[in-house]
C-alpha positions in Angstrom: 100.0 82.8 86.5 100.5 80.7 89.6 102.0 82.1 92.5 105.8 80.9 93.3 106.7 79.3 96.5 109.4 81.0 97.9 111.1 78.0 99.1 111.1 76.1 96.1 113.1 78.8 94.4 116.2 77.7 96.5 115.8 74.1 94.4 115.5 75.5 91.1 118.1 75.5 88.3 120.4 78.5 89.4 117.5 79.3 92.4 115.4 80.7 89.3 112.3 80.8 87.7 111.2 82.4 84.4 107.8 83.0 83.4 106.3 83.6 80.1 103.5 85.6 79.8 100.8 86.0 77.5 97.3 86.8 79.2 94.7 89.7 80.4 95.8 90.7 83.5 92.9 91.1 86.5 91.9 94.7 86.7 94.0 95.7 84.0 91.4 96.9 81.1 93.9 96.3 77.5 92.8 95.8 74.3 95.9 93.0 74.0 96.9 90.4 76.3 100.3 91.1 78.2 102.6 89.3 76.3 106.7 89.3 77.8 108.6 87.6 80.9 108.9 87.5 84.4 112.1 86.2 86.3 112.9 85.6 89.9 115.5 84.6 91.2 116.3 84.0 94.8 119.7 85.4 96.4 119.0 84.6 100.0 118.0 87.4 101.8 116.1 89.1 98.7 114.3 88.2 95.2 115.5 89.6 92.7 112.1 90.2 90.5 113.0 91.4 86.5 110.5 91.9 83.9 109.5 92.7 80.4 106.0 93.0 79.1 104.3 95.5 76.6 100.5 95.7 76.0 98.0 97.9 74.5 95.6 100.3 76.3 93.1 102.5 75.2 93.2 106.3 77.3 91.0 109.2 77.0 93.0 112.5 76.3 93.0 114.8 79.1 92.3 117.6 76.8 89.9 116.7 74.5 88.1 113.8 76.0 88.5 111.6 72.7 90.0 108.2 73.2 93.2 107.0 71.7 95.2 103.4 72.1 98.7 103.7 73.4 101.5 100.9 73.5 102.3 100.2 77.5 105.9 99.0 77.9 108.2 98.1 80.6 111.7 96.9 81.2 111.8 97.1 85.2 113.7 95.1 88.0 113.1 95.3 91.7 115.1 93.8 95.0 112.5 92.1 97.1 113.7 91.7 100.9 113.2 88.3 102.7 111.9 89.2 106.3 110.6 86.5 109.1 108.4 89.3 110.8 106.6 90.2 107.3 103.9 88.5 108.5 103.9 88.3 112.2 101.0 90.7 113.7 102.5 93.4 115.5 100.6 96.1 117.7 101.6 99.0 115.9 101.0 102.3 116.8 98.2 104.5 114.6 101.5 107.1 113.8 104.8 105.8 113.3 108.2 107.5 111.7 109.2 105.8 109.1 113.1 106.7 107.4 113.9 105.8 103.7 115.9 103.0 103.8 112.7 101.6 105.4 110.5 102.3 102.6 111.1 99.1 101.1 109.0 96.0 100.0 108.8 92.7 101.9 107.8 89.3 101.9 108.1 86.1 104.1 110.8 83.7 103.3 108.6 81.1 103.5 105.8 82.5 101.9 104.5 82.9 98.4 105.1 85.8 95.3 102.6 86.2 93.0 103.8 87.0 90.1 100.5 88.2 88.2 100.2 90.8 91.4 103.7 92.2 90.7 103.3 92.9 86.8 100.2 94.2 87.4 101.4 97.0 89.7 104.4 97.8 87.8 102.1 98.4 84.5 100.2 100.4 86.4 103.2 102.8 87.3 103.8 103.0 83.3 100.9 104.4 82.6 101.1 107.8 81.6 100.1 110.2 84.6 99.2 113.0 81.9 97.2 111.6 78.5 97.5 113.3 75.8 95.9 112.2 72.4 98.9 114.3 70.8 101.1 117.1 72.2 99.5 119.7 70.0 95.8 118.8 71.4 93.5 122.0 71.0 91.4 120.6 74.0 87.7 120.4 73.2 86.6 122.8 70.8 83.5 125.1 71.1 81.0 124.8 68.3 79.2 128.2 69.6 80.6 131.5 68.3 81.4 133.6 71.4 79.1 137.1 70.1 76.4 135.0 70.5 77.0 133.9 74.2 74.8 135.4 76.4 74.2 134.7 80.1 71.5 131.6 80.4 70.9 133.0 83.5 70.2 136.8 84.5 72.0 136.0 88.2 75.5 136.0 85.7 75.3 139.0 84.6 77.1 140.5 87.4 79.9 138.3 86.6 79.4 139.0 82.6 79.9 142.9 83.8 83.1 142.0 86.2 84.9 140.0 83.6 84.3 142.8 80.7 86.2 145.6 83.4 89.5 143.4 83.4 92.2 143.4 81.3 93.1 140.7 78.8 
C-alpha cells in the first residue's frame, strides 16, 4: 500500500480515498493475506480513517501450548488530528503531565499517512490478549501418575514435607 499525501486528499472526489486491500502485512505473521478496505477522508482539521479487514492467524493456547488458527476481524474508525507542530522538534522535558483529551494521535497536514502502518496496528489491538484453543482447555496434561513422583532432588524434600502438613 502506498502512503497517501495528505494534501492530495483535499483534490480527491469528495476529499476521499478508498483502498482495497489484499496482501501480507509487514510484521504481521497470518496464514492469509489481509483482504478488506481502508478509507480516508479528509475533513480539514482531522482524517477521518475507517476500515474493514479480516485475516487468519495461527496462536498458541495459553493453556496448553498447542497451536490453533483463529479468524482476526475488525470493523474500526479513528479521528486523526491535523497539527502544524506534529513535526516541529521541540525541547521537551524528560517528565511531562499529559491530560486525556491530549492523548490523542497526530499527523502533519502536509505530511503523509501510511495506510499499511495504520491496519497493521489496529490488527494488532484485535488480537486476543488471552488465547485460548477452547474455553474448556484442561491446560497441559501430565502423563506421570502423581504416587510415583518423588523428589529428583533430595534438597526438595523439605518442601515435599511442608506441602504434605497443609491443608487441601
Amino acid at each position: 500500500m502506498d502512503a497517501i499525501f495528505i494534501p492530495q486528499l483535499t483534490k480527491a472526489p469528495e476529499r476521499t480515498e478508498e483502498i482495497q486491500v489484499q496482501e501480507f502485512l509487514p510484521g504481521l505473521e497470518t496464514l492469509t493475506p489481509v483482504r478488506g478496505r481502508v478509507r480516508v477522508q479528509h475533513h480539514g482539521n482531522y482524517l477521518e480513517v475507517s476500515g474493514q479487514a479480516e485475516t487468519i492467524i495461527t496462536c498458541t493456547c495459553n493453556r496448553c501450548l498447542q497451536q490453533y488458527n483463529r479468524r482476526l476481524a475488525l470493523n474500526t474508525k479513528e479521528i486523526i488530528w491535523l497539527d502544524e507542530a506534529t513535526n516541529q522538534p521541540q525541547d521537551l522535558p524528560l517528565e511531562r503531565e499529559i491530560a486525556m483529551e491530549d492523548l490523542v494521535e497526530t499527523l502533519s497536514p502536509n505530511g503523509y499517512f501510511y495506510p499499511s502502518e495504520w491496519l497493521y496496528e489496529q490488527m494488532c489491538l484485535e488480537m486476543p490478549q488471552r488465547q485460548l484453543c477452547d474455553l474448556n482447555c484442561p491446560g497441559i496434561l501430565s502423563s506421570v501418575d502423581e504416587s510415583s513422583e518423588k523428589p529428583v532432588d533430595n534438597r526438595w524434600a523439605g518442601l515435599e514435607a511442608l506441602k504434605k502438613q497443609l491443608p487441601g
